[in-house]
Residue, then its C-alpha position, 0 to 999 in steps of 0.5 A: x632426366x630429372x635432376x636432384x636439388x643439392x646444395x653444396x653437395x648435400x641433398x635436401x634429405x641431409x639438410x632438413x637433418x641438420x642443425x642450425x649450425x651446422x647447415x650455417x657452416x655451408x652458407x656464404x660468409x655474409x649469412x654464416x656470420x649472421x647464424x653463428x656470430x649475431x644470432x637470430x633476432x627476436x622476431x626471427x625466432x618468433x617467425x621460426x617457431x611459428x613455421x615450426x608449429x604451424x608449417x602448413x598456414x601462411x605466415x605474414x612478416x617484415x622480417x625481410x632479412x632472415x635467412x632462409x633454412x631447409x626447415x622453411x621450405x614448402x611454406x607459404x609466407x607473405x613478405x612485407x614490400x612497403x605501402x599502405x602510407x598516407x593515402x595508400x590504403x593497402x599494405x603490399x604484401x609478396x606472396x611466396x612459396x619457399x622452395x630449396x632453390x632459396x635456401x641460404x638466400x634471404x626473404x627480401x631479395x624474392x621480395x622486391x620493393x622498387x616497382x617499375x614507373x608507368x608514366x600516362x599521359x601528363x595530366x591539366x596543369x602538368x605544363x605551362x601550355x595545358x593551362x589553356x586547354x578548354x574543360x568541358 
């Protein structure tokens, strides 16, 4: 049995039919109040319009807090995740494919900026007692 995405008893069909506003009464508080009292930002437009005339390439962005809507769905977006400071020649971009399952979410919380720490072995110098260690 295959099931059905719904979102607050809506199928994906009837939301993609929606407007902005109404699709933000449905949301939670805390991305209603940022669709109906604050409004997009400039770059949030700017990102929308672009998904609007180009939905099939990938879009870059830093816009990590912009909430996701039905109209972003099926495309592919690089999410800004920090780097490329000095030193670090690549900036880290998050590769996603937005599926219905993120509607209402926001682009930064599929896109992590904290990775895990991998600890080696402490290097010449790390310790007092590595000092004498003979270098070949």
């Amino acid at each position: 049995m295959v099931k059905i995405f719904q979102f607050r008893g809506h199928s994906f069909d009837e939301l993609k039919k929606m407007s902005t506003e109404e699709f933000a009464r449905l949301l939670k508080a805390r991305e209603r109040r940022k669709l109906l009292k604050r409004g997009m930002t400039e770059t949030e437009k700017k990102l929308l319009e672009g998904i609007r005339k180009h939905p099939k390439e990938f879009h870059k962005t830093h816009v990590r807090e912009m909430v996701i809507l039905p109209e972003m769905v099926g495309v592919k977006m690089g999410v800004y995740t920090g780097g490329a400071r000095a030193g670090d020649k690549s900036a880290k971009w998050q590769i996603l494919e937005v599926k219905p399952e993120m509607i209402g979410h926001r682009l930064g919380e599929f896109a992590l900026t904290c990775q895990r720490v991998k600890h080696s072995s402490p290097g010449v110098g790390a310790t007092r007692g590595s000092k004498h260690v003979v270098m070949k």
